[in-house]
C-alpha positions in Angstrom: 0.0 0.0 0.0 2.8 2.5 0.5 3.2 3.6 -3.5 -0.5 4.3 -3.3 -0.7 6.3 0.3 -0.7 9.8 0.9 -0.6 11.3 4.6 -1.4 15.4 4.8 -1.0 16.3 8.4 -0.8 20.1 10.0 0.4 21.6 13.2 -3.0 23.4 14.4 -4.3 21.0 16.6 -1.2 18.9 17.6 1.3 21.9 18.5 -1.5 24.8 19.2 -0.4 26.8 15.8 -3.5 27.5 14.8 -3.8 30.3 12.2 -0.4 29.8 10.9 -1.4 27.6 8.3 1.4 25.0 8.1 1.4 21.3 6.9 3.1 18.9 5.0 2.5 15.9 3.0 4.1 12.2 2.7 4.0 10.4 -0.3 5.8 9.0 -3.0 8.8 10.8 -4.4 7.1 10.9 -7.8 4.2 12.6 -6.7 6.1 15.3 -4.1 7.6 16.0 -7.3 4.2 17.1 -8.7 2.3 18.4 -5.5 5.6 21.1 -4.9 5.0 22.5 -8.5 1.4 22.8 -7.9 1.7 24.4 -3.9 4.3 26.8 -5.3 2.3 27.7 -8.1 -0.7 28.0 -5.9 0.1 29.6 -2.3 2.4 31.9 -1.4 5.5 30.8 1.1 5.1 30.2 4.7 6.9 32.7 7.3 10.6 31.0 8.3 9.7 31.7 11.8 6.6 29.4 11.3 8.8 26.9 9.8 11.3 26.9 12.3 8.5 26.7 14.7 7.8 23.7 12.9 11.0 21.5 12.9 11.2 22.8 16.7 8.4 21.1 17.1 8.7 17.7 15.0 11.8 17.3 16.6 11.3 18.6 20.4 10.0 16.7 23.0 6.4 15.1 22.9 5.2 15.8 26.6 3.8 19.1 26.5 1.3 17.1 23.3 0.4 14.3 25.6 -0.3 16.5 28.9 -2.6 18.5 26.2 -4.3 15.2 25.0 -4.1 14.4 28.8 -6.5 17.7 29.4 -8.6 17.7 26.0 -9.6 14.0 27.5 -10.1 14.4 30.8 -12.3 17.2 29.5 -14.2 15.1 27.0 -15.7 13.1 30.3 
């Protein structure tokens, strides 16, 4: 299934950047190819500081997202 799956995922809900209007996509190499000529062509580029905001957050650590699940859930009942 992995040559035909395509994952697009954002930051708004996960890492509270909401408005900011960041995501990105995974699929194959093929098709990135296509989808970067199209999302260039189509929206304008997103704000380094956003981006940075980004990998800080792909690559920091997960707790502060479960303590927020942790809260949204405890909510929920």
């Amino acid at each position: 299934m992995r040559p035909l799956t395509i994952i697009l995922d954002g930051f708004s809900k996960t890492y509270a950047m909401t408005g900011w209007r960041l995501g990105y996509g995974v699929m194959p190499a093929e098709l990135a190819e296509r989808v970067t000529k199209l999302m260039v062509n189509s929206n304008s580029c997103t704000a380094a500081f956003s981006q940075y905001a980004a990998i800080a957050a792909l690559e920091g650590p997960r707790d502060p997202v479960k303590t927020m699940v942790a809260a949204f859930r405890e909510r929920r009942t």
